[in-house]
C-alpha positions as a printed Julia matrix, in Angstrom:
295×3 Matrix{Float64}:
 -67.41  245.33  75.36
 -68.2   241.43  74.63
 -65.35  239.12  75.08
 -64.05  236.5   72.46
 -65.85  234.19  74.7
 -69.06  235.63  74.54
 -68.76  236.11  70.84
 -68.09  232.83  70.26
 -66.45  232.36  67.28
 -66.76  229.47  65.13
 -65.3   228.83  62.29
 -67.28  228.8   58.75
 -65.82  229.0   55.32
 -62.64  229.99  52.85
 -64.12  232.44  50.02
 -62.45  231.76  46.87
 -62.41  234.33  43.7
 -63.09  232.91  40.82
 -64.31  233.97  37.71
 -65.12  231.14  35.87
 -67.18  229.01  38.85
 -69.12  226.69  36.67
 -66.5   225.29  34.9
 -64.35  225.28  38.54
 -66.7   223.27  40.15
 -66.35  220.13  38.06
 -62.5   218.69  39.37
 -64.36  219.26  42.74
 -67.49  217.6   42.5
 -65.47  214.8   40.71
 -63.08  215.11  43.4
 -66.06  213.38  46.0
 -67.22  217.22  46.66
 -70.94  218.07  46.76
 -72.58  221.42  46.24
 -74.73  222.72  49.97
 -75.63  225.69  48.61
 -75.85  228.64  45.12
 -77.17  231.75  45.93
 -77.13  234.73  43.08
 -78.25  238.02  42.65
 -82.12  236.91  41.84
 -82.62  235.56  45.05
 -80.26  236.58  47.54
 -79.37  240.62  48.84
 -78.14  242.76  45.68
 -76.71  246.46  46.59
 -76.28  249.27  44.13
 -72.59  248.07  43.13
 -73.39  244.67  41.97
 -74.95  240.96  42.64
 -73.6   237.83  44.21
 -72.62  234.38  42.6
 -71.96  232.02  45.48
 -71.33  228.45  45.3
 -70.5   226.58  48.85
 -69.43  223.11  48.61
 -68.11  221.02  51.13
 -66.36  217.51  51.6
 -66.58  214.74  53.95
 -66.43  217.27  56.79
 -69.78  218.55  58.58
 -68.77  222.49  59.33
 -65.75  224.15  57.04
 -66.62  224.67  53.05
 -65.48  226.51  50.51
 -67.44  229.47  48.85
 -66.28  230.24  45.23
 -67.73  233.93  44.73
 -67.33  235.34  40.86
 -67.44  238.79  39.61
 -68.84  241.24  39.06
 -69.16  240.58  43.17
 -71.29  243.27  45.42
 -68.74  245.63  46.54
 -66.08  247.96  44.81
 -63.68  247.21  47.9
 -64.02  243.12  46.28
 -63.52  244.74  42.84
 -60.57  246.15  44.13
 -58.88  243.38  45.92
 -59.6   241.3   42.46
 -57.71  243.58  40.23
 -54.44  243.39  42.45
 -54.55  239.38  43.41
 -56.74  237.6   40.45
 -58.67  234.29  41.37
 -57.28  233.68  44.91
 -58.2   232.69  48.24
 -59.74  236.01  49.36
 -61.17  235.03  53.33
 -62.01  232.75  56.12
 -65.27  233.42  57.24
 -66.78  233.24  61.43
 -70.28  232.79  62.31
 -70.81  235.01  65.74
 -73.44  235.17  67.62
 -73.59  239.23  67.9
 -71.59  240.66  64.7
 -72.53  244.5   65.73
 -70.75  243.56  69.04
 -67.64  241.61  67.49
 -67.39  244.9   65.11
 -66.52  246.92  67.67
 -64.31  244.12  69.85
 -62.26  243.15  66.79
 -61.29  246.68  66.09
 -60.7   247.74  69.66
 -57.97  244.44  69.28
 -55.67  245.96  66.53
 -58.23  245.03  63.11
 -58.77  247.23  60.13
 -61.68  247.93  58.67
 -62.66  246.73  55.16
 -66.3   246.81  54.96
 -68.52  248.7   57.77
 -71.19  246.46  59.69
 -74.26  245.85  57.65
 -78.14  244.65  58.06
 -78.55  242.34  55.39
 -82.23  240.06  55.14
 -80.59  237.32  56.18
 -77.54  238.06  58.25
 -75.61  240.7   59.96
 -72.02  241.42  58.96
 -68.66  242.86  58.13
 -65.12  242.72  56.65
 -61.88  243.85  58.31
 -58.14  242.78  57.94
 -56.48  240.69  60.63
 -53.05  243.16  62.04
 -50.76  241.65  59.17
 -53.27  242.45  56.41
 -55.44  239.04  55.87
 -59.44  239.63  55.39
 -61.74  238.32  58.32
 -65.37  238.21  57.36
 -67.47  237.89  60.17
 -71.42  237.25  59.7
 -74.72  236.56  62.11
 -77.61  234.61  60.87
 -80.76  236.84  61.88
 -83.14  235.32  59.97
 -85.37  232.53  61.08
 -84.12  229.76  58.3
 -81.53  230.91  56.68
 -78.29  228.86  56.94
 -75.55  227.9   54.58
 -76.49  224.08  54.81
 -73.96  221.55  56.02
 -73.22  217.77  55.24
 -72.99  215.02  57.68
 -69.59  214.32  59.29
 -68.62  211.18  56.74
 -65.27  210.83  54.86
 -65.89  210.83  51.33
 -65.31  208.17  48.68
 -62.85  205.06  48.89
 -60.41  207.23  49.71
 -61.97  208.67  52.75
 -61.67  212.44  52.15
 -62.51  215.08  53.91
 -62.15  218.74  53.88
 -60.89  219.97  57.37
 -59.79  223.81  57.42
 -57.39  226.34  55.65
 -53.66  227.55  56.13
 -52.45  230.71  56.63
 -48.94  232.02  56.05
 -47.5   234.68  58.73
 -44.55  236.69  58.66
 -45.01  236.45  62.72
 -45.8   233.24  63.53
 -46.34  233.96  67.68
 -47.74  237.15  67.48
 -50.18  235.41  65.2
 -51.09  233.09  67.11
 -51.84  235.33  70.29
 -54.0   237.45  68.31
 -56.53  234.67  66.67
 -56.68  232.96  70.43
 -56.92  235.72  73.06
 -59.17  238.01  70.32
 -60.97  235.58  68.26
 -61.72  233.01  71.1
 -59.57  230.31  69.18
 -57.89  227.13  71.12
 -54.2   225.55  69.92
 -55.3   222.22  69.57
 -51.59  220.71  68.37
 -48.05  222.68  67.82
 -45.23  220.78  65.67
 -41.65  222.28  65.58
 -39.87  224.98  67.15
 -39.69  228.38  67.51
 -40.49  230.22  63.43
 -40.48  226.93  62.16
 -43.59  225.82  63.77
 -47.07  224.73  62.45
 -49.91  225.48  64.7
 -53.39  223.77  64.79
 -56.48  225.7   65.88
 -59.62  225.46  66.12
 -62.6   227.18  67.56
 -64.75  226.0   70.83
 -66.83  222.92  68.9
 -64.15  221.16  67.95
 -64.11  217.71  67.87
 -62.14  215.06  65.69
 -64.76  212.7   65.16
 -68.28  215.22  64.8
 -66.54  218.58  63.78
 -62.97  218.11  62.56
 -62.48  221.95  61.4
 -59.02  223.18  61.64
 -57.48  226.73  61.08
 -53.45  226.48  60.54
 -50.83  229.09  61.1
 -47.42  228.87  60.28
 -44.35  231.03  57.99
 -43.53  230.33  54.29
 -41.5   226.96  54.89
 -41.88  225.46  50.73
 -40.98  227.13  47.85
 -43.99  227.5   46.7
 -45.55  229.24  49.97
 -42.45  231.3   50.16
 -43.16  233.27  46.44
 -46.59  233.5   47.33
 -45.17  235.5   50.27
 -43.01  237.69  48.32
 -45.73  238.33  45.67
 -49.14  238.77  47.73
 -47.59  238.96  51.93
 -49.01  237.2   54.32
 -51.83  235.25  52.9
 -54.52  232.22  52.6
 -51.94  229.59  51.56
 -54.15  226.4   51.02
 -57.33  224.35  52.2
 -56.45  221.6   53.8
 -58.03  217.9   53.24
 -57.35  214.94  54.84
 -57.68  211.31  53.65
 -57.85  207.71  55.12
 -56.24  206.39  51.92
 -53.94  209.46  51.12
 -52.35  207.84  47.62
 -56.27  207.06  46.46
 -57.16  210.62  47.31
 -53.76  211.93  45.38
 -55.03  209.49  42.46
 -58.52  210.64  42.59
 -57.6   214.44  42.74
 -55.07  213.79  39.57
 -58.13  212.52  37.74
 -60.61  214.95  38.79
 -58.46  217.75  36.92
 -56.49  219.0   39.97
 -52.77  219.98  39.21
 -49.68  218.33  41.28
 -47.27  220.2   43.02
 -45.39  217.6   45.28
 -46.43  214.35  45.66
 -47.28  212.98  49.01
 -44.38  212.79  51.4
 -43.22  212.98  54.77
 -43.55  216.48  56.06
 -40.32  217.29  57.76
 -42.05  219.38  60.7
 -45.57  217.39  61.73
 -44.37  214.11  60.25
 -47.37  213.88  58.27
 -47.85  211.81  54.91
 -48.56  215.53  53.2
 -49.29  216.1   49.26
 -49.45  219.31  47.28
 -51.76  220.26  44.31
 -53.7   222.98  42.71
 -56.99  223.55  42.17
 -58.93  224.72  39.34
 -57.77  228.6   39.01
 -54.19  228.14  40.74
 -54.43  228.32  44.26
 -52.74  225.69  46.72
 -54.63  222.58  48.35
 -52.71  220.69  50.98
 -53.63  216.87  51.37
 -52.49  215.15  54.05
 -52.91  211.38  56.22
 -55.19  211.85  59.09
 -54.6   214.52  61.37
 -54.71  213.27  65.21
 -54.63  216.1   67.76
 -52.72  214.27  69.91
């Protein structure tokens, strides 16, 4: 059996359900966004259940983007999940380099499966919950050309934003932790706090804070907010995370875009960080925060 290491996992996207992407797309793009990719049903793989509606966009960053996916989506397992949680976060997404191989490592490590492994025309892939119930899509570009496209590392707008990662919320933070580094090849990169009330930074293998800023946060419910979202939906996708050379601008900006604030930017009692909270355009959390320095 491959190791994590051979695997080598990097990190990709956060899938967002939405079903009303065209008019979701506009407080992003106004919010210094732009759009890398759409693929639909007409020209990208269609089963017997249904179609795809992707749009990837990404911000300032070169790797991490979002991918809002609408209904009536491919798969009666997405159909499913949509009927119990509504427009939410639904998955991060890792690129590996042999998915029929991390298949069978990632369930030997305590995953569940969600959707078998599959040859699609373009990529090779699967779906399976992480041990405290979180979906982990993992997909392998096989074809020649085919790639989600990327954007240059460059903060965008006066503000200097730039999307960096996603946060998860655990209900055990450690065992967490040991499970996404010693089975999915990811590296702590920063730790703030102590014991449960901890935030941990990782990242995969090509990280880098100045050519490939991605970041993939763990911690438990610590705000209000994150703590209902708990007791409604478990452990979860809380938030993507942004960052911002000019964090004030970038709260301004996002107000004006059509974004919806939660807590205005303040010092975050745990990493210290200048750290807003707003919503995007269904409901779900965004975190923006000052510069994040791995120290």
């Amino acid at each position: 059996m491959k190791t994590a290491k051979e695997l080598d996992y990097t990190l990709h996207h956060l899938c967002i359900y939405d079903d009303k992407p065209r008019e979701s797309i506009w407080p992003y793009l106004r919010w210094h966004h732009g759009i890398t990719n759409f693929f639909s049903g007409a020209v990208f793989h269609v089963t017997g259940e249904g179609h795809s509606d992707y749009t990837f966009m990404g911000c300032g960053g070169r790797s991490f983007q979002i991918q809002i996916e609408a209904p009536p989506f491919q798969f009666e397992y997405e159909r499913s999940w949509y009927a119990t949680h509504g427009n939410a976060y639904n998955h991060i997404c890792w690129v590996t380099s042999d998915a029929r191989a991390s298949h069978d490592q990632l369930l030997a490590n305590g995953a569940e499966l969600v959707m078998p492994f599959e040859e699609f025309p373009t990529y090779d892939g699967f779906v399976v919950k992480d041990p405290e119930g979180r979906w982990v899509e993992i997909m392998e570009y096989t074809h020649d050309t085919f790639r989600v496209q990327e954007f240059t590392h460059a903060p965008s707008g006066e503000c200097g934003l730039e999307m960096i990662g996603a946060h998860e919320l655990c209900r055990d933070l450690g065992a967490m932790v040991d499970w996404y580094t010693r089975v999915m090849g990811m590296q702590v990169i920063r730790s703030y706090g102590d014991g449960d009330d901890r935030v941990v930074f990782l990242s995969d293998r090509l990280y880098d804070p100045e050519r490939r800023n991605t970041v993939f946060v763990l911690s438990q419910a610590r705000t209000a907010a994150e703590k209902d979202g708990v007791a409604q939906h478990g452990p979860h996708i809380a938030s993507i995370l942004y960052q911002a050379q000019d964090v004030k601008r970038a709260w301004d900006d996002a107000l004006w875009a059509g974004m919806q604030a939660i807590a205005e930017p303040a010092k975050d009692p745990v990493t210290g960080a200048l750290t807003g909270y707003l919503r995007e355009p269904v409901g779900n959390m965004i975190t923006l925060r000052e510069r994040f320095q791995p120290g």
